[in-house]
VEXMITOR-263051 format. One record per atom (N, C-alpha, C, CB): x, y, z. Coordinates in steps of 0.02 Angstrom, whole numbers, plus 50000, padded with zeros to 5 digits. Glycine has a CB too. Layout:
residues N
XYZ ...
END
This chain:
residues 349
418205394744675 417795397344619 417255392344601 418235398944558 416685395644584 416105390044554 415775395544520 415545385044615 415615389244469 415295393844396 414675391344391 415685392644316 414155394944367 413345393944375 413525392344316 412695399744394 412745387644304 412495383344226 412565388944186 411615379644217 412275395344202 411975398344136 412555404544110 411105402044152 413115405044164 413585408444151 414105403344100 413845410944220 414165398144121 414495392344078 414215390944002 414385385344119 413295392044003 413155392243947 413495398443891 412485392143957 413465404343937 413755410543906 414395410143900 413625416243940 414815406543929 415625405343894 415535402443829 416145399743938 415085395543833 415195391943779 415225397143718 414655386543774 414575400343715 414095405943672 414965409743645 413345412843741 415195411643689 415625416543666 416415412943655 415595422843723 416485408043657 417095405943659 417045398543629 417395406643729 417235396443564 416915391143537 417575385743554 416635392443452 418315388143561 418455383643573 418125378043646 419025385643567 418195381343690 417625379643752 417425376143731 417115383343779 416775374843683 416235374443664 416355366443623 416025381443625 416935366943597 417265360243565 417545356043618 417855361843512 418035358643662 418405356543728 417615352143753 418765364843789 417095356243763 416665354443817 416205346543781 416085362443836 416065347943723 415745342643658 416375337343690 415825346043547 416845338043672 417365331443662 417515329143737 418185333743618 417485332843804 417535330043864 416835326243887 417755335643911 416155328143865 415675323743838 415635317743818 415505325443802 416035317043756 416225313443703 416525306943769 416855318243640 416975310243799 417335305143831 417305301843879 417725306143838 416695304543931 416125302143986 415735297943940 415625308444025 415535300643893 415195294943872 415385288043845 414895296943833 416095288943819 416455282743822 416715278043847 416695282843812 416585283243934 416905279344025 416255275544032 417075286244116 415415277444017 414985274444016 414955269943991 414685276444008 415455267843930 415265264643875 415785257143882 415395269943803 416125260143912 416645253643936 416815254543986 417245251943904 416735259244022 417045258844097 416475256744162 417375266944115 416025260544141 415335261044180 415235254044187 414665264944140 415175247244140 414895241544141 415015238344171 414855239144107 415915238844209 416155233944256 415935232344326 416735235144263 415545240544362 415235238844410 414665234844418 415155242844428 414335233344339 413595229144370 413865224244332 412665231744353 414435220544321 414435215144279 414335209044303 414925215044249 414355207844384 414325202244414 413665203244424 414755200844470 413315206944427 412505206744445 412215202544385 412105215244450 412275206344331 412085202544279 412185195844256 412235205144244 412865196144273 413105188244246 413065182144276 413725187644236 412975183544335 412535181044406 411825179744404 412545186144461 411525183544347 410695182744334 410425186344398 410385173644329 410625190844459 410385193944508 409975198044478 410825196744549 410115202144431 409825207144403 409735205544319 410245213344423 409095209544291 409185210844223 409495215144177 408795211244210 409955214444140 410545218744100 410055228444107 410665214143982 409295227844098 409085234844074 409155238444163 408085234944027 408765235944222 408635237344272 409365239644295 408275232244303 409955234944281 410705234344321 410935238244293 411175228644323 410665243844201 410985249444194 410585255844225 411125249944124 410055254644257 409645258444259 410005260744346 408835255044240 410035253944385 410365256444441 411255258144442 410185251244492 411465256044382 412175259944382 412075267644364 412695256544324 411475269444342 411575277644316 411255279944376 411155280744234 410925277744412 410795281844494 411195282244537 410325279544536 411595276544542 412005276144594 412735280444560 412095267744618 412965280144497 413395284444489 413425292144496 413515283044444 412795293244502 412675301544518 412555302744600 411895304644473 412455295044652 412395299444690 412975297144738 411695300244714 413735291544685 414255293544690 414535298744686 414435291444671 414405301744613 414815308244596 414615312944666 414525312344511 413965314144694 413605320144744 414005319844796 412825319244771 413915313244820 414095311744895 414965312144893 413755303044923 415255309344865 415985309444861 416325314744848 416185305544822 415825317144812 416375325944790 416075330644825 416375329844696 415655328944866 415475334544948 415785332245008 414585334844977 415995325945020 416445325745072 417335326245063 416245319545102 417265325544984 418145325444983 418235326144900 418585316445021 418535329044872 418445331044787 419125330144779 418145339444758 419755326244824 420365326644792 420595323944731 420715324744827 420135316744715 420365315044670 420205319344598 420205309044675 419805323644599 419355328144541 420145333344547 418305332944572 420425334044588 420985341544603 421685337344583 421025345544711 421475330944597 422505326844579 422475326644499 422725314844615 421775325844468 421785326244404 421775334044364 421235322244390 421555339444401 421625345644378 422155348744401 421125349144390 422915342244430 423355347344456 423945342844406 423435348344556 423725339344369 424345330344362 424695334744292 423735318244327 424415338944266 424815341044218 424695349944197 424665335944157 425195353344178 425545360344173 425105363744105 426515359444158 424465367344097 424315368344053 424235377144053 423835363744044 424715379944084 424825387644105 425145389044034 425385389544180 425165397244018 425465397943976 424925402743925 425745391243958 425005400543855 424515402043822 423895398143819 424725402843771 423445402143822 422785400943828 422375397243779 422535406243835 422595400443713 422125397043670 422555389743649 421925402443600 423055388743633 423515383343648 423345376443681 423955385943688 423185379643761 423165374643811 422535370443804 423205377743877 421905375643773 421445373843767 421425368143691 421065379943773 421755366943642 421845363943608 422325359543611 421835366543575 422555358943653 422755352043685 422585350743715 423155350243705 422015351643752 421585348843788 421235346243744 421275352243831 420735348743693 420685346743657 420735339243600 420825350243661 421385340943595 421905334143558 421855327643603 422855336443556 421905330443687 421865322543724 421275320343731 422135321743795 420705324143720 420045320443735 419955315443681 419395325343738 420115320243618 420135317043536 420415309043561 420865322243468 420955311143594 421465303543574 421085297543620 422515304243606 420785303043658 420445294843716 420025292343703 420195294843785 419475298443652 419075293943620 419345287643585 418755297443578 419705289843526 420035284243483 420165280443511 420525284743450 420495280043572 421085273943604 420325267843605 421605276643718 419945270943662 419265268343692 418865265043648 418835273443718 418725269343584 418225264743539 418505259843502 417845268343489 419145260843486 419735254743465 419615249243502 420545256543479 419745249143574 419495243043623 419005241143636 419605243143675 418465245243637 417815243343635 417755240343582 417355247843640 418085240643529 417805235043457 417915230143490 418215234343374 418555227843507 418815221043496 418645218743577 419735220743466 418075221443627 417765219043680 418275219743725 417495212443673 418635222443749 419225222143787 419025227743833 419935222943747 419125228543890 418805234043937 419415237643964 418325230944002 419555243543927 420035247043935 419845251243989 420225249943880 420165252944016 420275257644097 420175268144050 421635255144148 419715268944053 419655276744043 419935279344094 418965279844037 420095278144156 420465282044194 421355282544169 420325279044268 421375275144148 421955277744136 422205281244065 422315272844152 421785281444007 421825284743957 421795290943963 421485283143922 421265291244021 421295300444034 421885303144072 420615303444082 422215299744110 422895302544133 423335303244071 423275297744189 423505296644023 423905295343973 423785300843927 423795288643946 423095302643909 422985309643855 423095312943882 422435312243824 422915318043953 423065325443964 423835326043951 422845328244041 424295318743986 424955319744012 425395319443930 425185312744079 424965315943885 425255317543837 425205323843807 425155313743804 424815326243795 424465333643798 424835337643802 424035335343847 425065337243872 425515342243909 426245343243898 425475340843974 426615337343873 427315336043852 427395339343791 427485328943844 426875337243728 426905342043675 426735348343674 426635340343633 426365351943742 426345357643739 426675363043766 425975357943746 426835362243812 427695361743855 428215361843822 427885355443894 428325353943794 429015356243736 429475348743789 429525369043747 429435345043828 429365340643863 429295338443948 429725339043839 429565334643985 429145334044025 428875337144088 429245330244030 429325344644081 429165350444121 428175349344135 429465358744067 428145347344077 427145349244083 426835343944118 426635349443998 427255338044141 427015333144206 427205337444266 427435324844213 426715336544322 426855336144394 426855332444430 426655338444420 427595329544433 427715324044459 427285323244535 428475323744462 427325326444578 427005323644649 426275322244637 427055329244714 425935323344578 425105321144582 425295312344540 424385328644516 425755315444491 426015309744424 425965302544484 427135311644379 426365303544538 426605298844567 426085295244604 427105300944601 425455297544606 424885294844636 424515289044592 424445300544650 424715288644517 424495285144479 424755280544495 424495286344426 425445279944524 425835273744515 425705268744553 426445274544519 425585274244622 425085271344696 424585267744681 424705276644741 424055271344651 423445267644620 423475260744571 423125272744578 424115260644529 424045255944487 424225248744536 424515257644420 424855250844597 424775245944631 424315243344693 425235245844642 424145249144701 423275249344745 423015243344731 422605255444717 422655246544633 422215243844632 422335234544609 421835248544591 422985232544604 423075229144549 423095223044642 423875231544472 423615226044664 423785218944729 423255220044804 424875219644767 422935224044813 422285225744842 421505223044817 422305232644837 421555225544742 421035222344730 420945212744721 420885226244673 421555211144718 421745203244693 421485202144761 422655200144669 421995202444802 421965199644893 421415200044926 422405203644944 420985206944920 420485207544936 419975202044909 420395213344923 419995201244856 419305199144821 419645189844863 419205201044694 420075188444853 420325181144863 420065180144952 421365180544845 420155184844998 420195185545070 419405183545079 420475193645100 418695190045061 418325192045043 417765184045026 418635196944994 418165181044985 417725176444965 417835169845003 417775175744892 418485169045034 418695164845083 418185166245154 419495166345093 418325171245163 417835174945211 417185172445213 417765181845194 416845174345172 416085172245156 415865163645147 415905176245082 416495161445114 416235154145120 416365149845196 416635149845057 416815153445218 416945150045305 416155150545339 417625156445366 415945157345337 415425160745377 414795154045330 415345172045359 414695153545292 414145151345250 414115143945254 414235153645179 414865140745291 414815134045250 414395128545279 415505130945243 414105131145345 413365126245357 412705128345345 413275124145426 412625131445303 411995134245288 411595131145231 412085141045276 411065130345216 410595130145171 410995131345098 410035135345191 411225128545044 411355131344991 410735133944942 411765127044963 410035134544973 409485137044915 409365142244954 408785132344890 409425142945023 409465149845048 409905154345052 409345149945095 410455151945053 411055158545028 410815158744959 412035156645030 410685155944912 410815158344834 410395163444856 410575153344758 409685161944870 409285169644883 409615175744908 408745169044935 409575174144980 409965178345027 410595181244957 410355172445110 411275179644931 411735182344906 411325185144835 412365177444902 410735183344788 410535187044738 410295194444760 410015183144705 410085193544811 409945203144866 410795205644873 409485201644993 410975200244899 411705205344909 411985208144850 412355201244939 412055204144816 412595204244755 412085210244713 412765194544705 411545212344718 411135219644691 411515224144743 410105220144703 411585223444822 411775229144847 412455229244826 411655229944917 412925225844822 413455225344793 413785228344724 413435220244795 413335227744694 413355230444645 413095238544628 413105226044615 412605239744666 412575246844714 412955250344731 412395246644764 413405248344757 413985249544803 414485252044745 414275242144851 414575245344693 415105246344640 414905253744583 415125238244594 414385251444594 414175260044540 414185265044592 413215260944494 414095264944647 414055271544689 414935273444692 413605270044780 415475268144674 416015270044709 416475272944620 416405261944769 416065268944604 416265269944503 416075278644499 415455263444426 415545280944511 415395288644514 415955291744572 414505290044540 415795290444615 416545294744661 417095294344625 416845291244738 417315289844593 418225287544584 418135295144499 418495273044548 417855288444440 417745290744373 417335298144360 417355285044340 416855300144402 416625306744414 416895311144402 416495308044461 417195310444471 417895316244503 418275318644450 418535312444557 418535314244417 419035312844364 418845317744298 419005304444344 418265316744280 417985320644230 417915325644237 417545319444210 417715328344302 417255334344318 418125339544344 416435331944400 418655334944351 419275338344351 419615340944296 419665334944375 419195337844226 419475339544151 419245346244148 419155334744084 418485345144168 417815348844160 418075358944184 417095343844234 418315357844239 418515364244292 419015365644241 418835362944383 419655359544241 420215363844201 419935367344147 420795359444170 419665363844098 419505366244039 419065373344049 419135360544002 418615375144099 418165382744128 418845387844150 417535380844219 419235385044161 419845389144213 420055392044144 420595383744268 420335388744092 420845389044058 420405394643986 421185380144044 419955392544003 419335398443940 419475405743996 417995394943936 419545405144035 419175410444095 420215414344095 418675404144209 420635411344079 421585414044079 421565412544159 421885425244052 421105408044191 421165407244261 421735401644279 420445405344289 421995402544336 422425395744365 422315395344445 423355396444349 422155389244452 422125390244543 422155381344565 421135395244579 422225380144625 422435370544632 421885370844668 423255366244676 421145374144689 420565373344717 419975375244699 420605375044760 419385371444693 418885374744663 418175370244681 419065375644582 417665373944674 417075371144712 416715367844656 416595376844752 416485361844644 416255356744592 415495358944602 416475347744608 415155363244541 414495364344546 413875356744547 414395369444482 413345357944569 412875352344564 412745350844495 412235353744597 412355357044444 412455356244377 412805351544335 412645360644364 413645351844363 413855347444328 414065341344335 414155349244310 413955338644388 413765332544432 413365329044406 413505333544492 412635333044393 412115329944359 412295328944303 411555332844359 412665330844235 412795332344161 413255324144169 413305341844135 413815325844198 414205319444189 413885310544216 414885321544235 413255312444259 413085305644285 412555305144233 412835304544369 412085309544187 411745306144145 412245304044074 411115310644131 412505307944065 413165307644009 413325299344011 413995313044040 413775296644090 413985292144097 413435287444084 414295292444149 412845289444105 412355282944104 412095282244025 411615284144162 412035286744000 411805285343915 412375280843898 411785293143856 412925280843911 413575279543876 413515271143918 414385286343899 413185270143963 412995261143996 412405259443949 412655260244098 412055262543948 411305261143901 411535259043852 410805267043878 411735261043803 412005259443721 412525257043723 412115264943670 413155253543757 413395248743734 413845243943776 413655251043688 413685242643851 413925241643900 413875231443894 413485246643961 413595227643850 413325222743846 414055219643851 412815221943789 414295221643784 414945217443777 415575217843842 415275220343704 415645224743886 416125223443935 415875220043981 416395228643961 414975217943999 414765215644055 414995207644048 413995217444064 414905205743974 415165199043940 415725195243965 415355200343874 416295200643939 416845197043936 417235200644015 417275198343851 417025202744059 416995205144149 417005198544175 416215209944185 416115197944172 415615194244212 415705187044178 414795197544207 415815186144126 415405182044107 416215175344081 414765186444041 416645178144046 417185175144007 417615174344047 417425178343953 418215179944090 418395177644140 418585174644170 418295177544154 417985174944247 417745169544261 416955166244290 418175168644294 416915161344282 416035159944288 416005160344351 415645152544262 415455164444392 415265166844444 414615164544503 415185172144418 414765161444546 414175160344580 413835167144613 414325155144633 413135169644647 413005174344660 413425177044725 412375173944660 413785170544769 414185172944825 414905174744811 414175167944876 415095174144745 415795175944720 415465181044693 416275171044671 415195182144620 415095192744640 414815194444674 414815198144601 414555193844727 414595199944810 415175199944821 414235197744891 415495193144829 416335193844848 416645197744821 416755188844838 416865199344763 417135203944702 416885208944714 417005202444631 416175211644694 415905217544702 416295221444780 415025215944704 416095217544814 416255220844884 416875221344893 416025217544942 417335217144880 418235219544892 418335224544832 418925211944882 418165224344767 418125232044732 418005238944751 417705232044694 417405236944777 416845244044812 417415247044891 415695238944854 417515243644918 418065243844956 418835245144951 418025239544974 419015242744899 419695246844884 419695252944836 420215242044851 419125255544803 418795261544800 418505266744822 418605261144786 418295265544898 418265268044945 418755272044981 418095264444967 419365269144971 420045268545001 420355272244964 420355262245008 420465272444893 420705275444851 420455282444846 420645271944801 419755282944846 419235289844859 419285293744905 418595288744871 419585290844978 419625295745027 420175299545027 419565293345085 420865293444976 421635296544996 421645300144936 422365291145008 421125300944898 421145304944827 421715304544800 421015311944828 421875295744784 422365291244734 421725291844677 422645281344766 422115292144617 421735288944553 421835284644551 421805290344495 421205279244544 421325272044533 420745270244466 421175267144614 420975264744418 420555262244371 419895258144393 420955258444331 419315259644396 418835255144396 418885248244373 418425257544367 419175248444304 419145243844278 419695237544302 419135246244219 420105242344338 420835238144345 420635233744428 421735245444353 420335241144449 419975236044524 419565230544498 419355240844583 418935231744459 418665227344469 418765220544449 418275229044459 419295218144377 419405213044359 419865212644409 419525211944295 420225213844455 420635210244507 420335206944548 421015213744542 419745209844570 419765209144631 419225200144613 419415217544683 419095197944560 418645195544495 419135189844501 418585200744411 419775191244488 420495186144492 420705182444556 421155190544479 420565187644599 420425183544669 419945180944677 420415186444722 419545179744685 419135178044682 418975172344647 418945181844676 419195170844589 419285163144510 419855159944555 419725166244393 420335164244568 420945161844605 420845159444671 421425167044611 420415159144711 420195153944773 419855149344765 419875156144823 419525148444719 419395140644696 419945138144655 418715139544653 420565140644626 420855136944607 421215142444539 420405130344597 421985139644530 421985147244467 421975143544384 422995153544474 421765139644413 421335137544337 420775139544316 421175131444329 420315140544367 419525142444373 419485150944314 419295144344486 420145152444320 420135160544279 420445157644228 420575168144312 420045163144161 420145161944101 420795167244074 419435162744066 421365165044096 421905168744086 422075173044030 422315165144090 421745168743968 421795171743905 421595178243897 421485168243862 420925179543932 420535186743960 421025190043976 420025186644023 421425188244038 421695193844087 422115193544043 421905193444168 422405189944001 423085192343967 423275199243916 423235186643925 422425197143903 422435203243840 422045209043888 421885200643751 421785208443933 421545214843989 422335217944017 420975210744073 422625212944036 423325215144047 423715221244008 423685209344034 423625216343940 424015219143886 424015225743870 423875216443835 423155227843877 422685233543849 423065237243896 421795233443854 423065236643966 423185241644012 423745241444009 422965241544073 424325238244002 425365240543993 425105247443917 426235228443938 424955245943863 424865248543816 424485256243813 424605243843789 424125257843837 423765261843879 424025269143888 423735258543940 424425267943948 424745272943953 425315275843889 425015271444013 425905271343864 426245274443791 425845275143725 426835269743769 425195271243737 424895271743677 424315277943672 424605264943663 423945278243715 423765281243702 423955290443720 423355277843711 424255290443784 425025296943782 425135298743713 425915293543811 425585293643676 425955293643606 425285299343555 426075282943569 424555295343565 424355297743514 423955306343534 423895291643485 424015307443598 423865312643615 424535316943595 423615312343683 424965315443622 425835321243606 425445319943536 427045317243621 425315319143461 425615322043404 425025322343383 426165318843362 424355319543406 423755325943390 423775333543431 422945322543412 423995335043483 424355341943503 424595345343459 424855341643543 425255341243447 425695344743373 425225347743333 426115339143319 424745342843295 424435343943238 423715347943247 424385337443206 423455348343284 422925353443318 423265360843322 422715350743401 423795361343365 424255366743362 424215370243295 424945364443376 424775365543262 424745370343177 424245370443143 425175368343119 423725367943152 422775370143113 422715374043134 422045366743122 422625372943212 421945380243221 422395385943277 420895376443279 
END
């Protein structure tokens, strides 16, 4: 099934919950922009390769012609997220718990974004629908476990893949480099570490895209009393979610590029290419087997390897501790607050 722009406009028109569903899944791309989006150009920046306006300017191109290219050769991960939880049943219901979890991811997200901490929107958006779904269900009948179980893949994907990689990666590059010119690699790696960072926003739109544009379908299916585990991802809304995502880098991406790039750990331009590129690469990987994996979780790993081959002092642990923290918390916390805005959405409207 695929739904034209102007037929979608005419759902909204006639069906306002839609119309709220569609505002608040908005709401919440723009919040993946807002803290999630920043991790791919954070070594560019913090590296001085690029300037903070230009490095958002090429994260909002390259995330759209992630979202294009990735969800025309393979859209699983957009289908593991429109299949990970049970929202059959009643209609107007489902749609208000859908509803309730976008609500809660906002909250979770702008909570962390205060206190600079770069929370994983991928995984809040599993944690809300799946909470979502338990209170609407009645319990955990409304998970499906065989997609559920792909998260778990991903969390260790991204967590001992992205570390090893980025540690291998940068070992790698300094063997290859170590009789060379050090004023000509800095050049030479300030070009890379832009394509690199290229790479990281092109793979940030495939992974985080998908993801949205899988809320996006459920939420059209579920206005429409439709159910089906396949569906064709229009261009329209490809384009909606990559400018969405990029407004949401424009206005307030400064502080995750900060405490990424910058707090951490301090970065030469051949350590983020290193990072960038073992990220962009275990995202790649994750994209084809249409695992959900966190952007955010790849990219500070692979960030850790990377501090961690010069030495594991070189990383500012205190960072990862509370990046850590954010992400154990994540999933029960913000779940928790989706199950009992459900409840309470339910008996309003």
């Amino acid at each position: 099934m695929e739904i034209s722009f102007f037929g979608f406009v005419g759902q909204l028109v006639s069906n306002p919950i839609l119309l709220v569903t569609t505002i608040l899944v908005l709401a919440v791309i723009l919040v993946n922009g807002w803290t999630d989006a920043p991790n791919a150009i954070a070594t560019c920046v913090s590296t001085r390769s690029m300037a903070p306006n230009k490095a958002i300017l090429m994260a909002a191109i390259f995330n759209f012609i992630g979202v294009f290219i990735m969800t025309r050769i393979n859209s699983s991960v957009a289908t593991t997220i429109y299949n990970i939880a049970d929202f059959s049943g009643n209609t107007h219901d489902a749609l208000v718990a859908l509803c309730a979890a976008m609500v809660a991811i906002v909250v979770w997200a702008t909570v962390a974004s205060y206190f600079g901490i770069p929370t994983s929107e991928s995984h809040a958006l599993i944690a809300g629908i799946s909470g979502a779904a338990i209170a609407l269900r009645g319990g955990f009948s409304g998970i499906n476990g065989s997609e559920w179980i792909k998260v778990v893949y991903g969390l260790i994907l991204s967590t001992f893949l992205g570390f090893f990689m980025g540690y291998f990666v940068v070992k790698l590059v300094e063997l290859i480099f170590k009789w060379f010119d050090k004023r000509k690699t800095a050049r030479f790696f300030g070009g890379a570490q832009i394509a690199s960072g290229a790479a990281m926003a092109f793979m940030h739109g495939a992974q985080d895209g998908q993801k949205f544009m899988g809320v996006f379908m459920l939420g059209m299916f579920l206005s429409n009393g439709q159910e089906g585990s396949s569906f064709n991802i229009p261009i329209w809304l490809m384009i909606l979610c990559s400018l969405v995502m990029g407004l949401g880098t424009s206005i307030g991406g400064y502080r995750i590029i900060k405490a990424v790039g910058m707090d951490m750990v301090k970065l030469e331009k051949y350590q983020g290419f290193a990072a960038d590129s073992a990220a962009a690469s275990c995202l790649l990987i994750s994209s084809i087997t249409g695992i959900p994996v966190s952007t955010t979780h790849t990219k500070t790993t692979s960030i850790m390897g990377v501090g961690a081959a010069k030495g594991l002092s070189r990383v500012n642990w205190g960072i990862v501790k509370d990046m850590v923290l954010t992400w154990v918390l994540t999933f029960p916390g913000c779940g928790l607050i989706a199950y009992f805005m459900t409840k309470l959405f339910i008996v309003i409207f």
